[in-house]
C-alpha positions as a Python dict, from the first residue, in 0.01 Angstrom:
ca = {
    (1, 'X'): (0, 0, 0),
    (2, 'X'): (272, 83, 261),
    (3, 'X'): (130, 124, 592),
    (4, 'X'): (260, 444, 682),
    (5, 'X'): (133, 608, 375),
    (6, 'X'): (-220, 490, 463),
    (7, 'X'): (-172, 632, 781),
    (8, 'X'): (-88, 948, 657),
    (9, 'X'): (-399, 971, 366),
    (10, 'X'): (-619, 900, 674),
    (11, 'X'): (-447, 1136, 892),
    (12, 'X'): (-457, 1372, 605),
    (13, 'X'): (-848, 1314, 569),
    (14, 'X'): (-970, 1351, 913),
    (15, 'X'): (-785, 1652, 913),
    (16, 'X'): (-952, 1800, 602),
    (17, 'X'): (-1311, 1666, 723),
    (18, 'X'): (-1259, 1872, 1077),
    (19, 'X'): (-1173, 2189, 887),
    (20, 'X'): (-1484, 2110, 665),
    (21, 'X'): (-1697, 2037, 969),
    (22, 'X'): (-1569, 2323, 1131),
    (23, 'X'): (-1625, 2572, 847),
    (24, 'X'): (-1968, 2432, 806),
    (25, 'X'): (-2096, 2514, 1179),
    (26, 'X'): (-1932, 2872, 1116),
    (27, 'X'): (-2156, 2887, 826),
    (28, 'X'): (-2451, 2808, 996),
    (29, 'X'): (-2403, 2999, 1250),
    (30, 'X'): (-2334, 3272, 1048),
    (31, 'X'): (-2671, 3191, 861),
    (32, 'X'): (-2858, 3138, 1179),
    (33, 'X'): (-2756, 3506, 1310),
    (34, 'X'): (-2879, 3646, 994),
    (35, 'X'): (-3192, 3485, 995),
    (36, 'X'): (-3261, 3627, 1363),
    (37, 'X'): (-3147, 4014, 1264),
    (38, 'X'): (-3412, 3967, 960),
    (39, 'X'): (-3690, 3864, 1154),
    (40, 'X'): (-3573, 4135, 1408),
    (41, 'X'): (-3558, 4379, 1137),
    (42, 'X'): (-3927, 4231, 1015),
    (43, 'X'): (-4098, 4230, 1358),
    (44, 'X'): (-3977, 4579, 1431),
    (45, 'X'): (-4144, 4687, 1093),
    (46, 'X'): (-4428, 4476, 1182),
    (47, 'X'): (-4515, 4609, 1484),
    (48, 'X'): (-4515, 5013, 1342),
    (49, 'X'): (-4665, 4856, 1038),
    (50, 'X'): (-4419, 4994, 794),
    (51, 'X'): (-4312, 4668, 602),
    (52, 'X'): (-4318, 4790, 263),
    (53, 'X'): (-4548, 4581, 56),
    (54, 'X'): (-4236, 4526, -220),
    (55, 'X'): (-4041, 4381, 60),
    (56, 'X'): (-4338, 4112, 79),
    (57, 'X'): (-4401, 3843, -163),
    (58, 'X'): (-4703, 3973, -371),
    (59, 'X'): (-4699, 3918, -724),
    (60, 'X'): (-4675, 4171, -980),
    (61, 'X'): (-5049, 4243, -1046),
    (62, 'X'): (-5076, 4272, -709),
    (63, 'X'): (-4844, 4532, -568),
    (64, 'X'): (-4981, 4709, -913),
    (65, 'X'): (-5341, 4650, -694),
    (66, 'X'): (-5239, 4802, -436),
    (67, 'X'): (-5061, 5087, -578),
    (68, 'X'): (-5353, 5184, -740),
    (69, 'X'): (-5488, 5201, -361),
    (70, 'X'): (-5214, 5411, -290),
    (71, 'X'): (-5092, 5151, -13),
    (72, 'X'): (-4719, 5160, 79),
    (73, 'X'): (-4704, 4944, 369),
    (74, 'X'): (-4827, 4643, 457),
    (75, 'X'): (-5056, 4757, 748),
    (76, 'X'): (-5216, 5025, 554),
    (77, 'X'): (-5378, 4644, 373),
    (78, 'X'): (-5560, 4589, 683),
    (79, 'X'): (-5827, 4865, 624),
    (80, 'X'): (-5930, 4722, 296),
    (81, 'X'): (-6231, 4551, 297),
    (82, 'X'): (-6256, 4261, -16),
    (83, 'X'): (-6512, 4469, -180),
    (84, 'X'): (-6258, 4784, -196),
    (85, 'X'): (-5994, 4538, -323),
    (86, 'X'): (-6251, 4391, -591),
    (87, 'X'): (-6301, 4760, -692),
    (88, 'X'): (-6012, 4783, -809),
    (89, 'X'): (-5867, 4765, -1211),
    (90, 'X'): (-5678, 4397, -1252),
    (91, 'X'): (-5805, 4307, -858),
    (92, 'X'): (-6021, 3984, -898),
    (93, 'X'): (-6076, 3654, -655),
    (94, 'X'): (-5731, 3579, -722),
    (95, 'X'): (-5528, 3880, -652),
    (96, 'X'): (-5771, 3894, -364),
    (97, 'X'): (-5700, 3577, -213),
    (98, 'X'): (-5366, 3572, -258),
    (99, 'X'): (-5361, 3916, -29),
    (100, 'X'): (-5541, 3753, 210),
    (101, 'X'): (-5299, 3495, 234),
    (102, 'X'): (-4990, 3673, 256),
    (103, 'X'): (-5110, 3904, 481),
    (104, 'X'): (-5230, 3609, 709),
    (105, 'X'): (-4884, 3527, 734),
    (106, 'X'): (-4829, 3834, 931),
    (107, 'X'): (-5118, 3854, 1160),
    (108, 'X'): (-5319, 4069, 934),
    (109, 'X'): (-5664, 4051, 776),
    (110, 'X'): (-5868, 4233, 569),
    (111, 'X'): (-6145, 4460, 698),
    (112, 'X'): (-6518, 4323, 695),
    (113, 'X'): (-6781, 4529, 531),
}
Protein backbone atom coordinates (compact mmCIF):
# COMPACT_ATOMS: atom_id res chain seq x y z
CA UNK A 1 0.00 0.00 0.00
CA UNK A 2 1.24 3.52 -0.98
CA UNK A 3 2.18 5.46 1.93
CA UNK A 4 0.26 8.42 1.42
CA UNK A 5 -2.92 6.57 1.04
CA UNK A 6 -2.36 4.97 4.47
CA UNK A 7 -1.87 8.22 5.73
CA UNK A 8 -4.92 9.43 4.53
CA UNK A 9 -7.30 6.11 5.74
CA UNK A 10 -5.72 6.93 9.16
CA UNK A 11 -6.21 10.52 8.89
CA UNK A 12 -9.62 9.73 7.64
CA UNK A 13 -10.26 7.41 10.80
CA UNK A 14 -9.18 9.52 13.61
CA UNK A 15 -11.25 11.98 12.16
CA UNK A 16 -14.42 9.84 12.09
CA UNK A 17 -13.57 8.36 15.73
CA UNK A 18 -13.43 12.22 17.17
CA UNK A 19 -16.81 13.00 15.62
CA UNK A 20 -18.00 9.60 17.14
CA UNK A 21 -16.41 10.41 20.48
CA UNK A 22 -17.70 13.68 20.33
CA UNK A 23 -21.31 12.78 19.49
CA UNK A 24 -21.18 10.19 22.17
CA UNK A 25 -20.34 12.72 25.19
CA UNK A 26 -23.25 14.95 23.64
CA UNK A 27 -25.34 11.98 24.10
CA UNK A 28 -24.56 11.44 27.47
CA UNK A 29 -24.79 14.50 28.43
CA UNK A 30 -27.90 14.86 26.95
CA UNK A 31 -28.95 11.59 28.86
CA UNK A 32 -27.41 12.71 32.06
CA UNK A 33 -29.60 16.11 32.01
CA UNK A 34 -32.61 14.08 31.54
CA UNK A 35 -32.02 11.82 34.16
CA UNK A 36 -31.58 14.89 36.68
CA UNK A 37 -35.02 16.81 35.39
CA UNK A 38 -36.76 13.21 36.10
CA UNK A 39 -35.62 12.79 39.44
CA UNK A 40 -36.36 16.59 39.84
CA UNK A 41 -39.70 16.07 38.46
CA UNK A 42 -39.96 12.74 40.95
CA UNK A 43 -38.67 14.41 44.16
CA UNK A 44 -40.95 17.37 43.65
CA UNK A 45 -43.91 14.82 43.42
CA UNK A 46 -42.39 13.03 46.22
CA UNK A 47 -42.24 15.51 48.56
CA UNK A 48 -46.32 16.70 48.04
CA UNK A 49 -46.86 13.02 47.71
CA UNK A 50 -48.62 13.14 44.43
CA UNK A 51 -46.57 10.48 42.38
CA UNK A 52 -49.27 8.71 40.77
CA UNK A 53 -49.09 5.08 41.60
CA UNK A 54 -49.24 4.21 37.50
CA UNK A 55 -46.18 6.28 37.17
CA UNK A 56 -44.55 3.61 39.69
CA UNK A 57 -43.64 0.16 38.89
CA UNK A 58 -46.48 -1.95 40.50
CA UNK A 59 -47.74 -4.74 38.66
CA UNK A 60 -51.06 -5.07 37.27
CA UNK A 61 -52.89 -6.82 40.19
CA UNK A 62 -51.54 -4.40 42.14
CA UNK A 63 -52.47 -0.94 40.98
CA UNK A 64 -55.97 -3.03 40.50
CA UNK A 65 -55.28 -3.41 44.67
CA UNK A 66 -55.03 -0.29 45.17
CA UNK A 67 -57.68 1.05 43.06
CA UNK A 68 -60.00 -0.87 44.79
CA UNK A 69 -58.61 1.30 47.89
CA UNK A 70 -59.35 4.17 45.98
CA UNK A 71 -55.53 5.27 46.22
CA UNK A 72 -54.25 7.63 43.47
CA UNK A 73 -50.97 8.58 44.71
CA UNK A 74 -48.32 7.01 46.07
CA UNK A 75 -48.41 8.68 49.56
CA UNK A 76 -51.99 8.04 50.09
CA UNK A 77 -50.08 3.97 50.39
CA UNK A 78 -48.54 5.05 53.50
CA UNK A 79 -51.78 4.95 55.63
CA UNK A 80 -52.45 1.38 54.80
CA UNK A 81 -51.75 -0.89 57.31
CA UNK A 82 -50.91 -4.80 55.80
CA UNK A 83 -54.08 -5.98 57.28
CA UNK A 84 -56.18 -3.24 55.16
CA UNK A 85 -54.11 -4.30 52.13
CA UNK A 86 -54.81 -8.15 52.92
CA UNK A 87 -58.52 -7.08 53.00
CA UNK A 88 -58.58 -6.49 49.93
CA UNK A 89 -60.06 -8.80 46.64
CA UNK A 90 -56.72 -10.25 44.64
CA UNK A 91 -54.34 -8.52 47.67
CA UNK A 92 -52.35 -11.52 49.19
CA UNK A 93 -48.54 -11.84 50.73
CA UNK A 94 -47.40 -11.19 47.39
CA UNK A 95 -49.08 -8.14 46.13
CA UNK A 96 -48.38 -7.11 49.70
CA UNK A 97 -44.80 -7.45 49.70
CA UNK A 98 -44.18 -6.30 46.59
CA UNK A 99 -45.92 -2.78 47.86
CA UNK A 100 -43.82 -2.78 50.55
CA UNK A 101 -40.96 -2.93 48.46
CA UNK A 102 -41.59 -0.43 46.00
CA UNK A 103 -42.70 1.89 48.28
CA UNK A 104 -39.41 1.36 50.33
CA UNK A 105 -37.77 2.64 47.43
CA UNK A 106 -39.24 5.95 48.11
CA UNK A 107 -38.97 6.39 51.76
CA UNK A 108 -42.37 5.08 52.45
CA UNK A 109 -43.84 2.31 54.62
CA UNK A 110 -46.87 0.92 55.41
CA UNK A 111 -48.80 1.84 58.55
CA UNK A 112 -48.58 -0.60 61.68
CA UNK A 113 -51.75 -1.80 63.22
Amino acid sequence: MNPRVSINISGYLREEFNSLVYQLRNTVQQADRWIEMIDHQIDGAMKNGSLSIKEVDFSKRTIRVLTRLKVKELGQIADLSPDNLLAVRGCGRKTMNEIKDVIEIYGLTLKTP
